[in-house]
ZATORMI-540602 format. One line per 2 residues: number of its first residue (from 1); for each residue z, y, x of C-alpha. Coordinates in steps of 0.25 Angstrom, whole numbers, always signed. Each point is the difference from the previous one (the first is absolute). Example, Ala and Ser with C-alpha at 12.3 -4.5 7.8 and 13.67 -1.06 7.14 Angstrom:
1) +31/-18/+49  -2/+14/+6
REM end
This chain:
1) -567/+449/+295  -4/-1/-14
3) +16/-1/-8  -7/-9/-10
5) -3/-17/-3  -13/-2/+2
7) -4/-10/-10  -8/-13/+3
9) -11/-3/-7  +1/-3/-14
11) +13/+7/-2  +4/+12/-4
13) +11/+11/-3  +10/+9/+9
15) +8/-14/+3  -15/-8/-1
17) +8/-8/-9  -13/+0/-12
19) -10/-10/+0  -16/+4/-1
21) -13/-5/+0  -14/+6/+2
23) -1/+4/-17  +13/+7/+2
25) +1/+17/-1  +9/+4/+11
27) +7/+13/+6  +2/+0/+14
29) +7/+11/+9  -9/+1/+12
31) +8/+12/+6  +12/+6/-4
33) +4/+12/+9  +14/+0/-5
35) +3/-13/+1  -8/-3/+16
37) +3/+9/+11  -10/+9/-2
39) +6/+10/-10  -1/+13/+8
41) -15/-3/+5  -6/-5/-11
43) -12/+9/-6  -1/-7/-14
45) +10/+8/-8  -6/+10/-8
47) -7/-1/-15  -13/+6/-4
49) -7/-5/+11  -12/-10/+1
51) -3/-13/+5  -13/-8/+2
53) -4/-12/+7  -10/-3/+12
55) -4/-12/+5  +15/-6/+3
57) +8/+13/+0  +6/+10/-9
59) -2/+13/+2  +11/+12/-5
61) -2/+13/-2  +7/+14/-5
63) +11/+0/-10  +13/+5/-3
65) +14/+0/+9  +13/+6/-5
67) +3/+1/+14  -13/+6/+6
69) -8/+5/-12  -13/-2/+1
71) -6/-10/+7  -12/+0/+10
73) -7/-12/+8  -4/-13/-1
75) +9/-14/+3  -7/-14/+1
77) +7/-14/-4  -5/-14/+5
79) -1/-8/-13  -3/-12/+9
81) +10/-1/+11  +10/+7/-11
83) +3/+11/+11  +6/+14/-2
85) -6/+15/-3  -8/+5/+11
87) -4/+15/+2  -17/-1/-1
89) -10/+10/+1  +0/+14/+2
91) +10/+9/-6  -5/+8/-16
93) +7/+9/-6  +12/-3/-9
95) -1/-3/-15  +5/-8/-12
97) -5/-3/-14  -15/+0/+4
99) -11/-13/-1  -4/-7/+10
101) -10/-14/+1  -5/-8/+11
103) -15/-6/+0  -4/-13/+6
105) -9/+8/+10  +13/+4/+7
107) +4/+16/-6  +11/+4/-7
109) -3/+11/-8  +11/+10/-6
111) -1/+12/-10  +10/+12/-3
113) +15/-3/-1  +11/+8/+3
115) +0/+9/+12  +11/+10/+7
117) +4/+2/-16  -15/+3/-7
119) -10/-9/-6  -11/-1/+11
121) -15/-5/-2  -3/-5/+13
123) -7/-13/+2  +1/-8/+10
125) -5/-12/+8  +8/-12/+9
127) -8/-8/+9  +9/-12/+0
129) -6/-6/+13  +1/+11/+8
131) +11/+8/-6  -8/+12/-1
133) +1/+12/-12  -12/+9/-5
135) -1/+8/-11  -11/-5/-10
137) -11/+12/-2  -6/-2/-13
139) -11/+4/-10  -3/+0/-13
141) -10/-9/-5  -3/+9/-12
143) -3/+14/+5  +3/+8/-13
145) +15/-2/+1  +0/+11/+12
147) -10/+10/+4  +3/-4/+14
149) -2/-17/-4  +14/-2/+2
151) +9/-8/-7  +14/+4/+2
153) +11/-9/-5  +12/+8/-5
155) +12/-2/+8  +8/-12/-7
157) +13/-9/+1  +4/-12/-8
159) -15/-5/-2  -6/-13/+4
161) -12/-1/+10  -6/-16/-2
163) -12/-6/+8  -11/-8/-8
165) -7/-13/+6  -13/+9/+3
167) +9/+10/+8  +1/+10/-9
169) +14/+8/-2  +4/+4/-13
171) +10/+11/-2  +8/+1/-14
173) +10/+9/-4  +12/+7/+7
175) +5/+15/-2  -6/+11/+7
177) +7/+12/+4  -13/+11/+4
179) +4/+13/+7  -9/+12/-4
181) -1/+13/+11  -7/+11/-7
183) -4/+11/+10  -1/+11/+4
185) +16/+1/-5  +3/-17/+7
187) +8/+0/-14  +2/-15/-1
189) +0/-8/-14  +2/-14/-3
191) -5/-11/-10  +6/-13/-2
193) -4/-10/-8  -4/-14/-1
195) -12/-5/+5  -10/-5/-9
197) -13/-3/+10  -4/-13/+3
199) -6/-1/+13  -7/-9/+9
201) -3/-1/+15  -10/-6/+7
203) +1/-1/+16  -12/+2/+7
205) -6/-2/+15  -5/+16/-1
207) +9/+11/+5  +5/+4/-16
209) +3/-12/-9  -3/+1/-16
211) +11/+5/-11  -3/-1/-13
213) +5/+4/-14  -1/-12/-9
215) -5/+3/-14  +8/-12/-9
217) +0/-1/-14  +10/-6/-9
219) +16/+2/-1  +5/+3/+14
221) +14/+4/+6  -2/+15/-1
223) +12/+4/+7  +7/-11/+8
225) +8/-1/+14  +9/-11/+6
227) -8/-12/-6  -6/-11/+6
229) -15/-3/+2  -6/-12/+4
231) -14/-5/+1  -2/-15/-7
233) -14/-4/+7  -5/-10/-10
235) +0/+9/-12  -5/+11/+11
237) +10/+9/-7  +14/+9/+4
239) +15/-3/-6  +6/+14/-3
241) +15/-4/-5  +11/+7/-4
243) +4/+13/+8  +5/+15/-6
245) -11/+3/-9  -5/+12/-11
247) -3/-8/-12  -5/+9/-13
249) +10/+10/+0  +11/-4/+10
251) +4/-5/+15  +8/-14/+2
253) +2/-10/+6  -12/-10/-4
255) -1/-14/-1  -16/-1/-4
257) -10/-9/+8  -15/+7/+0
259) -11/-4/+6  -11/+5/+7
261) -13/-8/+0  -8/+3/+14
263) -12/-5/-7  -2/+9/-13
265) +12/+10/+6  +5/-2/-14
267) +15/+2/-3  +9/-10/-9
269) +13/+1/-2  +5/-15/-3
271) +10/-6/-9  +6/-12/+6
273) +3/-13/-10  +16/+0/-1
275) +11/+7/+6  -4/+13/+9
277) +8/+4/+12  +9/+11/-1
279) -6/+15/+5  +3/+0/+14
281) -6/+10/+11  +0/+1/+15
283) +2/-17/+1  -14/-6/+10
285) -10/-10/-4  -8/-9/+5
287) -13/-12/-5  -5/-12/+2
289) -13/-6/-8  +10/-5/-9
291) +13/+10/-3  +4/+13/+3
293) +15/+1/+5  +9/+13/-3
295) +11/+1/+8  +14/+9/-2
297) -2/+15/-4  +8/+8/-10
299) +0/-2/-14  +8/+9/-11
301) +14/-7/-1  -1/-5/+15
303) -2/+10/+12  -3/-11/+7
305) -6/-16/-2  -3/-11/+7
307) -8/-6/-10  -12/-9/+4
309) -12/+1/-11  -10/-9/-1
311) -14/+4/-8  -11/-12/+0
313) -13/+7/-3  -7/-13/-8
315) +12/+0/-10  +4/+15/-1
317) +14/-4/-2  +13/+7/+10
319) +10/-10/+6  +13/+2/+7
321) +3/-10/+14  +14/+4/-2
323) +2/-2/-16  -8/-13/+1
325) +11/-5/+13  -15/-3/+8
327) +5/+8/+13  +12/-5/+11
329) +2/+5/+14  +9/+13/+5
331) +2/+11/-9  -10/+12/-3
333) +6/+13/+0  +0/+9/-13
335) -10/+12/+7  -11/+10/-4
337) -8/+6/+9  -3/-16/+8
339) -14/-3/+5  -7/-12/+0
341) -12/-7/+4  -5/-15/-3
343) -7/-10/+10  -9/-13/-4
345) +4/-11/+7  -6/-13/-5
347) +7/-7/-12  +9/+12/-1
349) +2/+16/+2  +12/+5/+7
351) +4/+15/-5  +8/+9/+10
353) +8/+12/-6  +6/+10/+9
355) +10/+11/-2  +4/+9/-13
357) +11/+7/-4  +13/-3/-10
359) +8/+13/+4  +1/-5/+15
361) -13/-4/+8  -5/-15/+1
363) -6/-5/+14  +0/-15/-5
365) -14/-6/+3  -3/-13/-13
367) -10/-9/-2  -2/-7/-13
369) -7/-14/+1  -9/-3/-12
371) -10/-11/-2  -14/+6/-5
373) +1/-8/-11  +10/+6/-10
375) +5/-11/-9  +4/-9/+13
377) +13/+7/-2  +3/-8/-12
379) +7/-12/+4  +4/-3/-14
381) -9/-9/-11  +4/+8/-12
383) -1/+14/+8  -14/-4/+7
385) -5/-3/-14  +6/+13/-7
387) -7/+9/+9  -14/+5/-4
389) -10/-5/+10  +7/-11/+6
391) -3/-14/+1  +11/-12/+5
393) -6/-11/+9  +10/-12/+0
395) -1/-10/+14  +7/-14/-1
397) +2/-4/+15  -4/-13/+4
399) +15/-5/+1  +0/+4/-15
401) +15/+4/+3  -2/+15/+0
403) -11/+10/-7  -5/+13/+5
405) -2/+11/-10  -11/+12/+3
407) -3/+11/-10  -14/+6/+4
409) -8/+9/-5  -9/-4/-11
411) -12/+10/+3  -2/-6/+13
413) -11/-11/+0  +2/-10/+6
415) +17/-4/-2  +5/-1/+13
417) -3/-12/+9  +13/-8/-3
419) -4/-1/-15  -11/-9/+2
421) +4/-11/+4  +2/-13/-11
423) +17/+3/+2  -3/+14/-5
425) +1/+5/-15  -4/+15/-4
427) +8/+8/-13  -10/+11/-5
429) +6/+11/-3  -3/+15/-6
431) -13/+3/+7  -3/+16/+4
433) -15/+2/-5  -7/+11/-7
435) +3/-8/-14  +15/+1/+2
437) +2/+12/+7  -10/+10/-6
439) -7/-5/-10  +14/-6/-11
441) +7/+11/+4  +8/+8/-13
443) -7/+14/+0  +13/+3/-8
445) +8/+0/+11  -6/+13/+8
447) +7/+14/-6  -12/+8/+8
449) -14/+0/-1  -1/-1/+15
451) +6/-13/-1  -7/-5/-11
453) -12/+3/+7  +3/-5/+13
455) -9/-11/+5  +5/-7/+13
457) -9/+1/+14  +4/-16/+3
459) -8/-4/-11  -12/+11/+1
461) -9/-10/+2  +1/-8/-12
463) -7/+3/-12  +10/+12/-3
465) -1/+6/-15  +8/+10/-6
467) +11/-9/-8  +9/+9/-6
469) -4/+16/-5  +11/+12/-2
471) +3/+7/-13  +1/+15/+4
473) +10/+8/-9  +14/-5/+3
475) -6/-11/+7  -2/-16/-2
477) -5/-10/+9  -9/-9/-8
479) -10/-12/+2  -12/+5/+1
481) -9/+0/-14  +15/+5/-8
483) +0/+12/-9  +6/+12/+5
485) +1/+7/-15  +11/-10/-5
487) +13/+8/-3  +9/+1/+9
489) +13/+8/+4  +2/+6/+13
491) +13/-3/+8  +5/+14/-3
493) +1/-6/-15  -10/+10/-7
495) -12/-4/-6  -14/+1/+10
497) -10/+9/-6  -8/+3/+12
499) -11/-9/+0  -1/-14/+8
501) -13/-2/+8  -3/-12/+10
503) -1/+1/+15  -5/-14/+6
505) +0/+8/+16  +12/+4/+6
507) -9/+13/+3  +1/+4/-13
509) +16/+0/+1  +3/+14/-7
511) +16/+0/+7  -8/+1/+12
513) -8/+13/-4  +5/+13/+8
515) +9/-10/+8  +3/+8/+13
517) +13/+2/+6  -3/+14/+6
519) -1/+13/-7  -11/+2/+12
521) -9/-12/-5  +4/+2/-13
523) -6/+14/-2  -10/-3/+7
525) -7/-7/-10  -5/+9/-10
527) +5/-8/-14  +15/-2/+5
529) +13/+8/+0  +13/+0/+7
531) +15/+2/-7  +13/-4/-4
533) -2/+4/-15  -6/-16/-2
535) +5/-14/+1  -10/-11/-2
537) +1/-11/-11  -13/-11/-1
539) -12/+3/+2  -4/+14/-9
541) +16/+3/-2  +8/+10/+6
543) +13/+5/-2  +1/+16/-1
545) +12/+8/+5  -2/+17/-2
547) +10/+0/+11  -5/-6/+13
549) +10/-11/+0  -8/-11/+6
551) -4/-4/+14  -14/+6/+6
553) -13/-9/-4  -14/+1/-3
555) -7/+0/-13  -12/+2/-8
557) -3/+15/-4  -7/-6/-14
559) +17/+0/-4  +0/+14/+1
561) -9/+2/-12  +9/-8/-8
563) +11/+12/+2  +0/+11/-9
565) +0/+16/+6  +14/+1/+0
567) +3/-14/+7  -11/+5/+10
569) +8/+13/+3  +12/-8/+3
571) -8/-10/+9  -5/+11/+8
573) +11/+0/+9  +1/-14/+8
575) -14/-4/-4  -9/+0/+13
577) -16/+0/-1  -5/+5/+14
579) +4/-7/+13  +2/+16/+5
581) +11/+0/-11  +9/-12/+3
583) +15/+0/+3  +6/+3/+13
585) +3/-13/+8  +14/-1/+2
587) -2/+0/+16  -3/+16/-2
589) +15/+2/-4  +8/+4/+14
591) +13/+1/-7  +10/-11/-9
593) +0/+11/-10  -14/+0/-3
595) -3/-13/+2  +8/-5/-13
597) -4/+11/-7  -14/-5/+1
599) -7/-9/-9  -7/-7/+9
601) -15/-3/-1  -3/-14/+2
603) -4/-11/-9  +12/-7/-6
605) +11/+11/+4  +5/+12/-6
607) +8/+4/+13  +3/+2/+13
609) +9/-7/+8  +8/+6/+13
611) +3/-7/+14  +14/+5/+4
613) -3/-6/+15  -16/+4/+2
615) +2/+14/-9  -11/-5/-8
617) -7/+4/-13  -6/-14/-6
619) -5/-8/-10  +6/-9/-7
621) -12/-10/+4  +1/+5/+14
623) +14/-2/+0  -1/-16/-2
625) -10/+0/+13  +6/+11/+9
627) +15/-4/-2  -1/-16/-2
629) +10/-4/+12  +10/+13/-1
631) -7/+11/+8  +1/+9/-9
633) +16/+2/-2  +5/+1/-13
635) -13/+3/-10  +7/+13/-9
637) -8/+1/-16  +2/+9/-9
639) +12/-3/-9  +0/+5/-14
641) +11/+12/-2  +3/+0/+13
643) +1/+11/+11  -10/+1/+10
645) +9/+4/+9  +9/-13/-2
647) -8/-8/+1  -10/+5/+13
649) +6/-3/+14  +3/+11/+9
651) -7/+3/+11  +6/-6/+13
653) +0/+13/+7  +12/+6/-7
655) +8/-8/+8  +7/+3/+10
657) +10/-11/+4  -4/-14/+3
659) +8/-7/-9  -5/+6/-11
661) -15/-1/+5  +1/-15/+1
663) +5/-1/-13  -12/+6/-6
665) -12/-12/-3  -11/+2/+10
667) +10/+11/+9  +0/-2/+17
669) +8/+10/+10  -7/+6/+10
671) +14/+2/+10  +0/+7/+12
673) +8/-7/+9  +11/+8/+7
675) +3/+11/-12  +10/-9/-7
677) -6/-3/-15  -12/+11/-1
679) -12/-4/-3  -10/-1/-11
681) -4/-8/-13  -14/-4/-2
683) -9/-8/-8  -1/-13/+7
685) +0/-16/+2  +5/-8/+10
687) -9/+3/+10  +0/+17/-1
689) -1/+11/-8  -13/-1/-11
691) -3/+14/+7  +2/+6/+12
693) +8/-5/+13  +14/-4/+6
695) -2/-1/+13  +0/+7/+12
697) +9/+10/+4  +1/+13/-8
699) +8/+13/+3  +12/+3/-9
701) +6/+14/-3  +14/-3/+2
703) +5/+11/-9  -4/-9/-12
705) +10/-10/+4  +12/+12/-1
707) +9/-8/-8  +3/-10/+11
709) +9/+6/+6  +5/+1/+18
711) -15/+2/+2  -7/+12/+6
713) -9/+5/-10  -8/+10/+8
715) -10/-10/+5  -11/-9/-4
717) -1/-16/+4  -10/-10/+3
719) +1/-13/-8  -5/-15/-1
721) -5/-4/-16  +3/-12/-4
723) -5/-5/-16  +10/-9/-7
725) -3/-7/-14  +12/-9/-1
727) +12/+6/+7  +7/+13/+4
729) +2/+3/+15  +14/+3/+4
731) +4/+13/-1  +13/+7/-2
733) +1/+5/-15  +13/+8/+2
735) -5/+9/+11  -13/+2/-7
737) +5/+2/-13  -7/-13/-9
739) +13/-6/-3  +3/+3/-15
741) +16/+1/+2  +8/+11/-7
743) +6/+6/+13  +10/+9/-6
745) +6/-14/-5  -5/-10/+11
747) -4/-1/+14  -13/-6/+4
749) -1/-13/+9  -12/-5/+8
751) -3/-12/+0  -8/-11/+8
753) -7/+2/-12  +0/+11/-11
755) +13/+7/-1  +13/-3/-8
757) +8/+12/-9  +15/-1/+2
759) +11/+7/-7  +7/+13/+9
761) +15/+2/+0  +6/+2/-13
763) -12/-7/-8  -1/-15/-5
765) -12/-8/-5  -1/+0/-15
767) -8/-9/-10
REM end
């Protein structure tokens, strides 16, 4: 029983009341397991999970449940017959926020996530036609990363693992979380950061397949997690948009589309012609040949979206379905944390999307119907035409009574069949070529040098030349041939004396010099530094503060020369040139107190943040990953003038009545049925305390319970646990003394549940 219309063909909507045709976009509800009669069964709530396609099925795995936690196994949907989530395979081990792909050939492959509370590394293998797991046994191609020719891959979350058309996977981003046991004394130390390895995988028949580390070159993503990655097949190239990036000297919420050329391995970072989306992270994304779509995600002003981007590689331009009114069908709900996954079929892609998170957990399973050609979606004349690209065919029918209008893409050769006939007119519009896209763009337009320098990998194989140059100094974008040595102010106000030079390659980008987002990767160069004493401004300039005021970042030592000995003894203190010297990550402070005490360590932060629920030390960064669907309780930083003592929670364990345990965020009783009210606060969720038991029967000494009274205290008692979150058990606060009445003035009254204070003889309530 399905509690929903089942539209006919050629309809559309919750009452199938809205009229569509095969150029429309349309959202369909495929299964709703609120609004069908499978709520309690239904596997597909949870977010941070992943979804791929195989041949006619979906296939779910991992992810996030408020109920459960975290979320193991795999569930199979029927894209054909439209059936329902089937259990499939063998059960794995339960994770959220890792990255998954499927290949033609029939494997899933899935890399690190979120484990039993850690960052993990392991990589895994589905067969999706027998259902079977394996663990991936790897090997590095190049044996000089390891003495043993391993390549390890850190342990990661929030990072994207794509497949290319020769079969290869390529791994970007993600943070790592690495766990350091140094013996003999099994001291344990941690380092978190983000990860800045591009890495590829190429599955083999042989026991071992190959990991390797790419060596790219140009302006990558150096710290980047919750983005999107696709692969676009005609340029041979990967997407990288938006996610929580270190940028320069800080970590937010990113709204830049790189590239990654699989030909040259060469990095651009693109600047699209008009609007740009706003910065989003942890939305999904999917390609065909011709666009990009970016659904949903959380963006600065919304925690949660439902937005539907569109980005056409041959124009470089962004458009929005629902801004431009090109989408009708049911509702998409506002979430982060949805996955999705596209399928070809024919003349049009369907695009499913399942999950995600808004403060409760979605199960809804949507399709979006698209047609591959974009511009079909413009059913307007003056709309068609305004669109970059587009091209409208007009069709008189033979009874001359009525005309048929179809906007197509102008890049495709030839029109569509329709258009050719002598009834048939074609209106050119703005065509997307190399000449209107790259080659009259205005340099003056790009604010960085990576920008400026960007070339794009759709057009890689035209005749590509270097058409616009950067000004170093303060920093102009400029067609190339200009002079650099013209006077100009800087956007401070004050006047550029540092001398302008020309770079025509985005290698040669001096805002990317020293650009690590690690005091670890940092140091380890040789010519770079790490501190909080320096802000950057352009490309040479850098603000200087003697007292570290500003958030950790990597710059160049050649600054220090510019300092004189006195500066340099005020430096001393937060300025870190070894790798053995840099600051402690905020993971190695056990306590609130000294975690907002700290000042951090990673790029783009100058804190520590503390997880009331989790009783964890973390990074700001960390904090956005870790904590993105309310695991965390409430995150505790450090207020300025405040006491310490105000403003970190108090442990759980100090107390020693339920109802004030459970008032506590993150508090659950452990009761021991029978004893009237004792028990014990923990740490907990839902499902138990974060450590140790309740369960089982336990032995109580009964002369701790010597305030409730008509019992014989002399002996001890066995007793059932029982863990409660949400709810005290019944017990009798007048007997054992957790009532808060003034007993020389009132008498205590039990009560079905709690208690009630009322006034003895000779007393009478007041206020």
């Amino acid at each position: 029983m399905l509690n929903k219309c089942v539209c006919d063909v050629g309809f559309t909507g919750s009452a199938c009341n809205v009229s569509v045709n095969g150029y429309s976009s349309v959202f369909v509800n495929l299964h709703d397991p609120i609004r069908e009669d499978l709520y309690n069964g239904s596997p597909a709530f949870r977010m941070g999970h992943s979804l791929v396609a195989y041949q006619d099925y979906l296939y779910l795995y991992g992810g996030y449940s408020l109920a459960s936690g975290e979320v193991g196994g795999v569930h199979r949907y029927d894209i054909v017959n439209d059936g329902h989530w089937k259990t499939f395979g063998s059960i794995e081990s339960k994770r959220y926020l890792h990255a998954a792909t499927a290949l033609p050939t029939g494997f899933m492959y899935s890399h690190g996530g979120i484990s039993n509370s850690e960052i993990v590394d392991d990589f895994l293998v589905l067969n999706l036609n027998s259902g079977e797991w394996s663990t991936v046994e790897t090997v590095a191609t190049d044996p000089s990363i390891s003495s043993s020719g391993l390549l390890t891959i850190p342990p990661l979350a929030g990072h994207t693992l794509t497949h290319t058309q020769n079969g290869t996977l390529i791994l970007i981003g993600g943070f790592m979380y690495e766990k350091f046991v140094h013996d003999p004394i099994d001291l344990a130390t941690f380092r978190s950061s983000f990860s800045e390895g591009v890495y590829m995988f190429a599955p083999t028949a042989q026991a071992r397949s190959r990991w390797s580390l790419l060596h790219t070159h140009g302006p990558k993503p150096v710290g980047i997690y919750g983005h999107s990655t696709v692969y676009h097949a005609l340029s041979n190239s990967l997407y990288v948009f938006g996610g929580y990036e270190y940028y320069l000297d800080e970590a937010t919420i990113s709204s830049k589309l790189y590239s990654l050329d699989l030909s040259t391995y060469g990095w651009n970072l693109i600047a699209p012609i008009g609007s740009v989306p706003v910065p989003r992270f942890f939305h999904t994304a999917v390609t065909s040949d011709e666009y990009m779509v970016v659904i949903g995600g959380r963006t600065q002003k919304r925690h949660f979206d439902n937005v539907v981007l569109i980005y056409r590689y041959s124009c470089n331009q962004w458009t929005s379905l629902q801004d431009l009114a090109l989408s009708s069908g049911d509702p998409l709900p506002y979430v982060i944390g949805q996955a999705a996954v596209l399928v070809t079929r024919s003349d049009k892609v369907d695009i499913y999307m399942v999950g995600g998170y808004d403060g409760v957990v979605h199960g809804e399973l949507m399709r979006l119907s698209m047609p591959t050609d974009f511009c079909n979606l413009y059913t307007e004349t003056a709309s068609c035409l305004e669109m970059n690209g587009c091209s409208l065919c007009s069709i008189v029918h033979a009874d001359r009574n009525r005309t048929e209008s179809i906007c197509f893409s102008n890049a495709r050769a030839p029109p569509p069949a329709v258009c050719s006939g002598e009834s048939s007119r074609v209106h050119e519009g703005n065509r997307c070529g190399y000449g209107s896209v790259v080659a009259q763009r205005d340099c003056t337009q790009h604010g960085s040098c990576s920008e400026c320098l960007a070339t794009l990998p759709f057009y890689a194989g035209e005749a590509v030349r270097s058409l616009c140059q950067w000004c170093s100094g303060c920093g102009e974008c400029m067609p190339v041939g200009s002079s650099c040595e013209r006077p100009s102010m800087c956007k401070d106000g004050s006047q550029n004396i540092i001398k302008k030079e020309a770079i025509l390659s985005a290698g040669g980008c001096l805002d990317r010099a020293c650009h690590f987002s690690s005091c670890s990767a940092c140091t380890d160069q040789g010519m770079c530094l790490w501190s909080r004493h320096f802000k950057r401004r352009g490309d040479h300039q850098r603000i200087i503060s003697v007292p570290p005021v500003y958030a950790w970042n990597c710059v160049t030592r050649i600054i220090l020369n510019r300092l004189d000995q006195k500066k340099m003894q005020d430096f001393k203190i937060e300025t870190i040139l070894s790798p053995t010297l840099c600051p402690v990550d905020c993971r190695m402070h056990a306590t609130c107190e000294d975690c907002l005490t700290s000042v951090g360590g990673d790029g783009g932060t100058k804190e520590c943040y503390w997880g009331s629920k989790l009783k964890m030390c973390m990074s700001p960064s960390y904090s956005r990953l870790r904590c993105a669907y309310g695991q965390c309780g409430a995150i505790v930083r450090r207020e300025v003038g405040a006491e310490l003592s105000q403003q970190c929670p108090r442990s759980c364990q100090i107390y020693s009545q339920c109802v004030a345990c459970l008032s506590q965020p993150g508090c659950g009783w452990c009761a021991q049925d029978g004893l009237n009210g004792y028990g014990t606060c923990y740490d907990g969720r839902i499902e138990g305390p974060l450590r140790g038991t309740c369960n089982g029967n336990a032995t109580i000494n009964l002369h701790l319970l010597q305030h409730d009274v008509g019992r014989n205290w002399t002996d001890s008692v066995t007793s059932a646990a029982r863990w409660t979150f949400f709810e005290c058990p019944p017990e009798n606060e007048c007997l054992n003394g957790h009532h808060t009445c003034d007993l020389q003035r009132e008498e205590c009254v039990d009560m079905d549940s709690g208690f009630r204070c009322v006034c003895r003889d000779g007393y009478k309530p007041t206020g």
